[in-house]
N, C-alpha and C positions, 0 to 999 in steps of 0.2 A: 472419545477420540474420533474426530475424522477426516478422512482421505482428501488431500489433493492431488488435481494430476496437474503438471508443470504445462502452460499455457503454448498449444503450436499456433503456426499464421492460418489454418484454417477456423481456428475458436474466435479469431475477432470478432464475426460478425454475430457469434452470440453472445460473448462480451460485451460487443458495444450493446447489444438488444438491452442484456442486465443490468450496466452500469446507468445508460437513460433512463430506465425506471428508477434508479437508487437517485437520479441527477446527480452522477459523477460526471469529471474528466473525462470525454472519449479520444482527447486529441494524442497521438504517439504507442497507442496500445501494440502497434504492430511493429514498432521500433525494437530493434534486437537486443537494446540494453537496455528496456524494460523488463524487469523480470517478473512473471504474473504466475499466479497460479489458482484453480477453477474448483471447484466444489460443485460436483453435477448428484442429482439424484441416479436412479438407476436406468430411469428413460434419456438419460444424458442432456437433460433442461439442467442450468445454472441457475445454481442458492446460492451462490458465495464465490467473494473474490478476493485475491491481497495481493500487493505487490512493492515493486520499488525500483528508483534508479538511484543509480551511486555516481558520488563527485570522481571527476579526473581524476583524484589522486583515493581514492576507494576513502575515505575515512567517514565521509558523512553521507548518509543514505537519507531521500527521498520518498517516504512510505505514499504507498497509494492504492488507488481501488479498493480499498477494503472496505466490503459491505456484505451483508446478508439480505436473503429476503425477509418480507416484513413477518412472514410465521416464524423464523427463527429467530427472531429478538429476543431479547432479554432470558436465553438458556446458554450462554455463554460462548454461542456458537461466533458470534465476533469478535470476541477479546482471544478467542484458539486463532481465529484469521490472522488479526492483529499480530500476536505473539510468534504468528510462523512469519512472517514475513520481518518481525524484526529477529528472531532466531538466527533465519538463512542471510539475512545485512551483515550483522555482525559475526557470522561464520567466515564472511566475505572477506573480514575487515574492518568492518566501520566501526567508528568508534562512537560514533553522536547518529540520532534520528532526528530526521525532521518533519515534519509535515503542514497540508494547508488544510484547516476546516472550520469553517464558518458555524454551521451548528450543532459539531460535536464536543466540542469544550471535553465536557462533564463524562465520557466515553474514553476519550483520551488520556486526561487526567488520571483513571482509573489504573490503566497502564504506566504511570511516574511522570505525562509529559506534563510540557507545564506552559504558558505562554512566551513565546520567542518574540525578534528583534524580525519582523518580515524582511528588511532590507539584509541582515546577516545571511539569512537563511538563503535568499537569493541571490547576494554576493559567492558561499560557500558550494551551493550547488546550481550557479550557471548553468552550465552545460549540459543540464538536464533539460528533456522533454516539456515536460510542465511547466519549469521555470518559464523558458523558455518563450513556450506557447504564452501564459500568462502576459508577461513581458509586453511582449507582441500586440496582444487585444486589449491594453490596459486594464485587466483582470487583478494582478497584482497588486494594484492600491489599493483594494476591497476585499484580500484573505488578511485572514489568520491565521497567525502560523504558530507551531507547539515544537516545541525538542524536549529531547531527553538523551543523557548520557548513555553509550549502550553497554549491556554486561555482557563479557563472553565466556559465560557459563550457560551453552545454550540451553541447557535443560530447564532453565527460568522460566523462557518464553509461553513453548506452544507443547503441549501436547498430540498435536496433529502428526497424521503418518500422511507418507507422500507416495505416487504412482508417477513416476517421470513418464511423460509418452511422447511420442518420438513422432 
């Protein structure tokens, strides 16, 4: 099991430190309807991230950030990220996950997604950050995008416990 604390505007900038090494999205981290949360060891350095924005009308969530560092790979410490973050989505509401990634396929998969319709994906969740962003840099014609149905039986997802900090 382990601990996230819920992501405030003072953590962006070691956010963004962790996500540039993962080569994630740094663009909207600090946007209020991103919802993030951090995985620190006990010196409070960041191993781990997940998150999400949701469509206008809450049904389909936007996964993001989620990574670990590379010592915690394959100990399932990113499929618990993964699984919180689609846990707290579909607690929210959502009924479908979507996501953009290029070279995790086989990662994703693992969790039930499966390859999507890029232009759905960014038709359903416009008003998202990322889409958004994407849109804008013509980035969007160069992902790949995954969905998956979501179940709201949260105790599927993540076994992770959470530390909301304020």
């Amino acid at each position: 099991m382990i601990a996230l604390a819920r992501m405030c505007p003072g953590d962006v900038p070691d956010l963004v430190e962790f996500l540039a090494r993962a080569d994630l999205t740094l663009s909207g981290l600090d946007d209020p309807d991103v919802r993030l949360w951090l995985l620190r060891d006990s010196s409070g350095q960041v191993h781990g991230s997940a998150g999400y924005e949701l469509s206008s009308d809450e049904r389909h969530a936007l996964i993001r950030s989620v990574a670990v560092e590379e010592h915690l790979r394959g100990h399932g410490t990113g499929l618990e990220l993964a699984g919180w973050a689609l846990q707290h989505a579909a607690a929210e509401g959502a009924r479908h996950a979507w996501l953009f990634s290029r070279r995790s396929g086989p990662f994703w998969q693992r969790l039930g997604f499966t390859a999507a319709d890029r232009d759905e994906l960014a038709e359903v969740l416009s008003n998202t950050r990322q889409v958004s962003l994407f849109r804008e840099s013509g980035q969007l014609q160069r992902e790949v995008a995954w969905a998956r149905p979501l179940d709201h039986d949260a105790s599927s997802y993540s076994s992770a416990t959470t530390t909301e900090v304020r």
